[in-house]
C-alpha angles and dihedrals in degrees: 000000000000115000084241095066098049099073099051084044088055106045092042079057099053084050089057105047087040085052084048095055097041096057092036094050107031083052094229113176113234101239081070105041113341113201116250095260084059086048097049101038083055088047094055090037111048090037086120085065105036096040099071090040083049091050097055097047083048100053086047082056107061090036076059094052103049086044090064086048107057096047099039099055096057096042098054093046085051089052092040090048084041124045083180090057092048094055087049107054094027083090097056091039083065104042091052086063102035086057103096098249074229090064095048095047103073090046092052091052093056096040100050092012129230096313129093098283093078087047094050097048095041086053092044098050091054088052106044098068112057081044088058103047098037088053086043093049083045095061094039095054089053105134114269091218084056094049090052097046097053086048086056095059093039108250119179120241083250097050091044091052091046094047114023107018112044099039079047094055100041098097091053089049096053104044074061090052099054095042079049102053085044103060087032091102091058096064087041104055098031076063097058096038083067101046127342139104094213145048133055093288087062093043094047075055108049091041096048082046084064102036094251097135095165082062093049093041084047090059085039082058102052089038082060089049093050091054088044095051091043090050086037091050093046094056097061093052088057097053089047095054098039092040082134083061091064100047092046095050092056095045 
């Protein structure tokens, strides 16, 4: 285990234990706060229960995901070709974000009813975002040395994106899309804390409705796994694309 990882381990573990004692000791029912064992051992035992909710918000999370995809990437190499397009849409860019995603969720249940589809498209309007300004910025911040050059030898708009551009601009995309997986549960449960039957955002409701907060903290817990393997995964992907990142940084 790398030395990097041991700090943030030991310290998780102290919270923990802190959390523990605090419940053992200050004798706190668990339908208030229940300690972290009570937690786990719900989690694993009522995983029956909890998997197949935790099957259908995830599967809202990666439609969201593509969702965000494939509306962010060509929005952001549209921006990037046009400036004009950039100082037309940056408004509503912001707005989109500055809207409390509360706010959004009613009217998206209305609009596309208690199904997937208002899932997909709550998720996908929180991710969007941090993937297209972080590609946008990417593309922005391509070496001026390097823009010049690839004039000079009369590439075309579309060769520069393809060969300067984009591979330029890869690290940016994927630190959005991290920021972007990882805040991908939010859009999707606070979609199905408005209107579902299914997923762990039904089931944190329909627990805290009956006072049953381990259950609630246990969604809360695969929820949490679910962030962690996307970033995770993600994370894999980027190192096997930028492989030549890596090479350059420990030269």
């Amino acid at each position: 285990m790398k030395r990097s990882f041991l700090f943030p381990l030991a310290l998780f573990l102290v919270v923990l234990t802190a959390w523990e004692a605090f419940c053992r000791l200050g004798g706190i029912p668990d339908f208030i706060l229940p300690p972290p064992t009570r937690i786990l051992r719900v989690a694993l035992g009522d995983a029956a229960i909890l998997l197949p909710h935790a099957g259908i918000t995830l599967v809202e999370i990666l439609a969201g995901i593509a969702l965000a995809l494939t509306v962010a990437i060509p929005l952001a190499v549209g921006m990037h070709a046009q400036p004009a397009v950039e100082r037309a849409l940056a408004p509503f860019l912001i707005a989109s974000q500055a809207v409390p995603v509360f706010a959004l969720a009613p009217l998206l249940v209305v609009w596309l009813g208690y199904g997937l589809a208002s899932k997909v498209l709550m998720a996908g309007v929180i991710i969007f975002f941090p993937i297209t300004v972080s590609l946008l910025e990417g593309f922005k911040s391509c070496d001026r040395n390097y823009r010049i050059l690839f004039q000079l030898m009369g590439a075309s708009k579309l060769q520069a994106l393809r060969k300067l551009y984009w591979p330029w601009a890869l690290p940016y995309f994927f630190a959005g899309l991290k920021v972007g997986v990882s805040v991908a549960t939010i859009g999707a449960v606070i979609g199905e804390w408005v209107g579902a039957q299914q997923g762990l955002g039904y089931v944190m409701i329909q627990a805290n409705a009956r006072l049953k907060v381990d259950l609630v903290f246990a969604a809360i817990l695969w929820l949490s796994l679910m962030g962690v393997g996307l970033w995770a995964l993600v994370g894999i992907i980027e190192k096997r694309w930028l492989w030549w990142k890596d090479a350059s940084d420990s030269e």
